[in-house]
Each structure stands twice: as structure tokens, then as C-alpha cells.
C-alpha positions in Angstrom: 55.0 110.1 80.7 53.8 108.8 84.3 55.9 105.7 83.7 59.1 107.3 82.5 58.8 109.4 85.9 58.7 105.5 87.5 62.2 104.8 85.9 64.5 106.6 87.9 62.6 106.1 91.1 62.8 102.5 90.2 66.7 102.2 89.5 67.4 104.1 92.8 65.4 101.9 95.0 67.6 99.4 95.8 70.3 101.7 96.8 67.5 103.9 99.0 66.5 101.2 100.5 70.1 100.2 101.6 70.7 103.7 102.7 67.7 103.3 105.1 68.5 99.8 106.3 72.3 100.8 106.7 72.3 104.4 107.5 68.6 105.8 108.6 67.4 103.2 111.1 70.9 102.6 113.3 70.3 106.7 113.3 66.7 106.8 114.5 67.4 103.5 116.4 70.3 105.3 118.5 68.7 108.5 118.8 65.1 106.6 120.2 67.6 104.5 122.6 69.7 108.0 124.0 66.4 109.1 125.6 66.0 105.8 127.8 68.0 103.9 130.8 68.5 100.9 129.1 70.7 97.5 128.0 70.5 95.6 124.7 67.4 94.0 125.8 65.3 96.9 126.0 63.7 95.1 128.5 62.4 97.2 131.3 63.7 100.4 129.5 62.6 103.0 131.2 62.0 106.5 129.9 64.9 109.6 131.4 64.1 112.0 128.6 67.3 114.6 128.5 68.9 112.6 131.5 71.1 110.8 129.6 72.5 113.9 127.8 72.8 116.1 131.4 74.7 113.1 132.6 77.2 113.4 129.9 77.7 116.8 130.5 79.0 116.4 134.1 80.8 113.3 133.4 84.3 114.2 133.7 85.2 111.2 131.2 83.0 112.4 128.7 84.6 116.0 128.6 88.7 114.0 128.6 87.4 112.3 125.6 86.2 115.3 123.8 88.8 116.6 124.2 91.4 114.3 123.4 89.2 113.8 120.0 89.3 117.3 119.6 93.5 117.3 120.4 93.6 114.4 117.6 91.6 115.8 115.0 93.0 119.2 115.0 97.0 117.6 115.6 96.3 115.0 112.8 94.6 116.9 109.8 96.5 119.8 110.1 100.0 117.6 109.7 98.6 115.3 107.0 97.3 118.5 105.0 100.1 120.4 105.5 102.6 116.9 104.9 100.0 116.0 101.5 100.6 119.6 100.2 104.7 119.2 100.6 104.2 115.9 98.9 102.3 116.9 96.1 104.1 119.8 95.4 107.2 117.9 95.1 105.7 114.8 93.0 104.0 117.7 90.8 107.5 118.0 89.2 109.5 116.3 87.0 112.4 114.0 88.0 114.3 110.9 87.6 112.7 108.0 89.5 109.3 109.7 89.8 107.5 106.4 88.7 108.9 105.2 91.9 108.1 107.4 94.5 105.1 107.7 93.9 103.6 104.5 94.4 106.1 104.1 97.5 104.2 107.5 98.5 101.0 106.1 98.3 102.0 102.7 99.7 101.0 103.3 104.1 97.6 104.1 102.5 97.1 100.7 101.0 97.4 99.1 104.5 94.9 97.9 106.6 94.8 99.7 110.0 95.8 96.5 111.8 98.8 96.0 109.1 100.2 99.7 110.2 99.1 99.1 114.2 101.2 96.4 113.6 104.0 97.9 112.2 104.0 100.9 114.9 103.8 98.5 117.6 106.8 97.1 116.6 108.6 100.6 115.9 107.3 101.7 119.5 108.4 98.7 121.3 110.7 100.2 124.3 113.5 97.8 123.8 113.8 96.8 120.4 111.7 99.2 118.4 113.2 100.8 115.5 112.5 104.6 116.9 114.4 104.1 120.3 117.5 102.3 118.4 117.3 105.9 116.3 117.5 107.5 119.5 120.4 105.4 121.2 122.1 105.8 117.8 122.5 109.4 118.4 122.7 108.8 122.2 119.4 109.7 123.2 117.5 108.4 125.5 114.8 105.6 124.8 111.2 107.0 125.4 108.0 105.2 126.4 106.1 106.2 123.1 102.4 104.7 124.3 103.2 104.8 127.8 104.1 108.0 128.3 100.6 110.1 128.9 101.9 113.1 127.4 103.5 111.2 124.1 101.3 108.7 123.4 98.4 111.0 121.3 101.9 112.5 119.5 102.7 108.6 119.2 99.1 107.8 117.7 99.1 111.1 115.4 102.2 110.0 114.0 100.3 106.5 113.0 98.1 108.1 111.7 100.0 111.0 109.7 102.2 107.9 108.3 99.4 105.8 107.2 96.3 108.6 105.3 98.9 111.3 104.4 99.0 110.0 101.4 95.5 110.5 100.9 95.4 114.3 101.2 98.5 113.7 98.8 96.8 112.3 96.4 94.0 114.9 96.3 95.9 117.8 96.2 97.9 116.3 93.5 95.0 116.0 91.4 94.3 119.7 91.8 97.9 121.0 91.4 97.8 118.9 87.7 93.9 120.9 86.8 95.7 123.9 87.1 96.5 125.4 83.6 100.0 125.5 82.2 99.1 128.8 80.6 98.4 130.2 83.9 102.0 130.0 85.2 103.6 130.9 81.7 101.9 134.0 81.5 102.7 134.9 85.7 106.4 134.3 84.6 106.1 136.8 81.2 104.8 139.1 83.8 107.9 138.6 85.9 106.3 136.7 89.2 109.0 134.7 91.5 108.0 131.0 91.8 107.6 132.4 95.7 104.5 134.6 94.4 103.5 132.0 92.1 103.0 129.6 94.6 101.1 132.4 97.3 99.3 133.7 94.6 98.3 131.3 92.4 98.4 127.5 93.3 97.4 127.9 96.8 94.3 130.1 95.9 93.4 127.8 93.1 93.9 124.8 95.4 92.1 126.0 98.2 88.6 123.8 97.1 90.9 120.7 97.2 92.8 122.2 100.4 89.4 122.4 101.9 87.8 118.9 100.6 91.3 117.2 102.2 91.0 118.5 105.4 87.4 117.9 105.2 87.8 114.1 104.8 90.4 113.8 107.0 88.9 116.0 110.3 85.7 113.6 109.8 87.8 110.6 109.8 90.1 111.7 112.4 86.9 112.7 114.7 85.6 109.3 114.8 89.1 107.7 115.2 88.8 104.1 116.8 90.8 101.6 115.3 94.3 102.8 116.1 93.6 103.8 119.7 92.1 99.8 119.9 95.1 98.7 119.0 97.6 100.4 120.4 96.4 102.2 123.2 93.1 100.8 124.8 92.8 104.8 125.7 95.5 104.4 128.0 97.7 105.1 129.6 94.8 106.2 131.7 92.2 108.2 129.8 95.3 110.1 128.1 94.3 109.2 124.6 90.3 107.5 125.1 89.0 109.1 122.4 84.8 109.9 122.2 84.6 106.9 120.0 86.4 104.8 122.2 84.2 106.3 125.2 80.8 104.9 123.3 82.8 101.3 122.9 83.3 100.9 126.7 80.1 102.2 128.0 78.2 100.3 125.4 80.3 97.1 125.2 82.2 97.1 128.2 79.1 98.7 130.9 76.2 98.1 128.6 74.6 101.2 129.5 73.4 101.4 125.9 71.1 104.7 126.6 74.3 106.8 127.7 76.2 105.4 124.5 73.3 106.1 122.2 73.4 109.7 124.0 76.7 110.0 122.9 77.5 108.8 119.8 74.5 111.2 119.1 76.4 114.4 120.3 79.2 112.7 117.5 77.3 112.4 114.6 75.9 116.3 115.3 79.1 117.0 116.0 80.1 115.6 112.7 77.5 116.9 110.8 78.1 120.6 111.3 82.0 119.9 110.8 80.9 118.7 107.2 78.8 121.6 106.7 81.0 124.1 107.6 83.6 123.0 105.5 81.2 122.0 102.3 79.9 125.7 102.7 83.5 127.1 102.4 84.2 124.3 99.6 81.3 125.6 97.9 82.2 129.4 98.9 85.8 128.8 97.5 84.6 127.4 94.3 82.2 130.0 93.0 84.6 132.5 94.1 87.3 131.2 92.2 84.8 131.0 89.0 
């Protein structure tokens, strides 16, 4: 009996002992390091206790990057759920081509990040980009996409929308085809308008996958780094330096590790009660719609 109980704890021990390499010690490591004045040689370190997080809250570059993360996540999750749900309501149906348009759906999502910043960079360009000639095609004026401070975290939510909108598409898709045939059939016997049908019956019944998409794509959104890198540096100005990029410049850039650590500590609680909020209403949602 005693070595059946082994089994298990034997099979998962490579993959806890990953976890811990990978996941628990950079964690510990980072919260130890937010409490001291230190660099990356930890020599000298000296102890400042809650200094480090007291600093951050008067630091007027601290609060313009919360905030822009918070202006991106909220911008960006809402548009991709709300452009996924569109999608997969329309690729939920039958039509000529659909074998197509799908995988040309799913296609941005495939990308790497530096593929699409690529892409964009090329579409934003102020002379030749393809977005501007749209605009003097209509006889608009060309706009300064990523120089423009109040259109370049529109410029960088559009990147994103175009590139992981697809993935809320995908999972909502999934959930639109576990809903039961029978279930519409017997809403239309009962005389229901595919208006009602889609207020009172998909959305409800989609509202865990609703949930788990926005849920995926708020956390991913929150720590948002790579496209801002690439595009923007967090310029023009501060106008889109994001919390993640904040950590990158004061840890890489000023080496004041201790007031990075601080940080990307007030990020990953941050993160943490984003995930459980929105696992308790995933959880909420699902037993209520048993």
C-alpha cells in the first residue's frame, strides 16, 4: 500500500521540481530582493524593508505605467472578446468557403510577436505605410500612428486585437458548438426570435467560456511587453511604458534591481487576484448553469 502511495508522488516529481526551479524560486528570489537597495551583485545590499514599495507609490512613473497597463488591458480584452464573439458567431454557421476562413481567421495568431511588430511597423510607417495610403485614398490626412501620444496605445491595441483575437475566437467557438441542437429546436417550437435566442440562450450558456477568454486575455494583456519593445520603447514619452516595461528599464536599463523586484511584485499580486476573481465567477457561472 505504502508503495502505491510512492507512485504518483514519484511520476509528478520531475514536473514539481521544474515548477520550483522555474516558477517558485524567481518568486521568492524577487520577493527577498524588493525588500533591499540593491544591483545584480547583491553585493553590499543593504536592507530598506517597505522602502522600496513607499518609493513606488510616489513615483510619478510608476503610477503612468499603471495606468497605461490598466488603459491596455481593459481597451484590448474587451475588443478581442467582443471581436472573438462576432467571429465565432459567424464561423458557427454554415457557408460556402467556410474551410477557408477559418484557418485565414486563425492565421495573425500563428505569428510570432516580432513577425506581427513587423508587419505593423510597416503598416504604421508615416510615408509608405499601408494605413495612411487608406487614408489619402479617401483624402484624409496621414496620422503619426506611434508618434502621436494620444494614438499610439489605440495603435498598439489594434496589434494586439489583430494578432490574439483569434484566440478568444477560437474559444468561444468551441462553446457555441457544446451547445445542444435540441436546445434551439425546441426555443423555435416555442416561437423565440433568433434575437431572444441569442440573449437568452447562447450568451448565458457561453458566459463560462466568455469569462475564461477574457480571463486569458486580461492576464496576458496585463503583462504586455513585447509589442511596446518593438514598436514603441514606451514612447512617445511615457505615453504607452507599460508596468512591464517600467520593471525592464529600472532593472536592465538603472539596475536598481530592489525597486524592480518591488514591482514586478505589485504585478504578479496584481495578477493573481485578477485570475481569481475571474476563476470564481468561471466557477460561479458554471454551477449555476448546471
Amino acid at each position: 500500500m505504502q508503495s502505491e502511495r510512492l507512485v504518483p508522488l514519484l511520476l509528478l516529481a520531475p514536473a514539481l521540481a521544474l515548477f520550483a526551479i522555474l516558477t517558485l524560486y524567481p518568486l521568492g528570489r524577487g520577493l527577498l530582493l524588493s525588500f533591499f537597495a540593491t544591483d545584480y551583485g547583491f553585493a553590499g545590499a543593504a536592507f530598506v524593508g517597505l522602502e522600496n514599495y513607499t518609493d513606488l507609490l510616489g513615483d510619478r512613473f510608476f503610477r503612468i505605467a499603471a495606468w497605461n497597463t490598466v488603459a491596455f488591458t481593459l481597451m484590448a480584452t474587451s475588443s478581442e472578446v467582443a471581436l472573438g464573439l462576432m467571429l465565432a458567431l459567424m464561423l458557427n454557421r454554415r457557408f460556402p468557403g467556410r474551410w477557408l476562413v477559418i484557418p485565414a481567421v486563425v492565421a495573425p495568431f500563428v505569428l510570432s510577436t516580432m513577425v506581427v511588430t513587423a508587419i505593423w511597423s510597416a503598416w504604421f510607417h508615416y510615408d509608405f505605410g499601408f494605413l495612411n495610403n487608406v487614408l489619402r485614398a479617401v483624402h484624409l490626412p496621414p496620422v503619426k500612428w506611434l508618434f502621436d501620444p494620444d494614438l499610439a496605445m489605440i495603435s498598439l491595441v489594434l496589434v494586439d486585437l489583430w494578432q490574439t483575437a483569434p484566440l478568444t475566437c477560437l474559444i468561444l467557438l468551441a462553446g457555441l458548438q457544446s451547445i445542444q441542437p435540441e436546445v434551439y429546436e425546441a426555443a423555435r417550437i416555442d416561437g423565440a426570435t433568433p434575437r431572444q435566442m441569442l440573449f437568452r440562450i447562447t450568451l448565458p450558456l457561453l458566459m463560462p467560456h466568455i469569462l475564461l477568454a477574457a480571463l486569458l486575455r486580461s492576464l496576458d494583456s496585463f503583462k504586455i511587453f513585447d509589442k511596446v519593445y518593438a514598436l514603441t520603447g514606451g514612447g512617445p514619452g511615457q505615453a504607452t511604458e507599460t508596468l512591464s516595461m517600467y520593471v525592464y528599464r529600472l532593472g536592465f536599463r538603472f539596475f536598481d534591481v530592489g525597486l524592480a523586484s518591488a514591482a514586478a511584485v505589485i504585478m504578479v499580486i496584481v495578477a493573481g487576484l485578477l485570475a481569481a476573481i475571474y476563476a470564481a465567477r468561471i466557477i460561479g457561472g458554471r454551477s449555476h448553469v448546471a
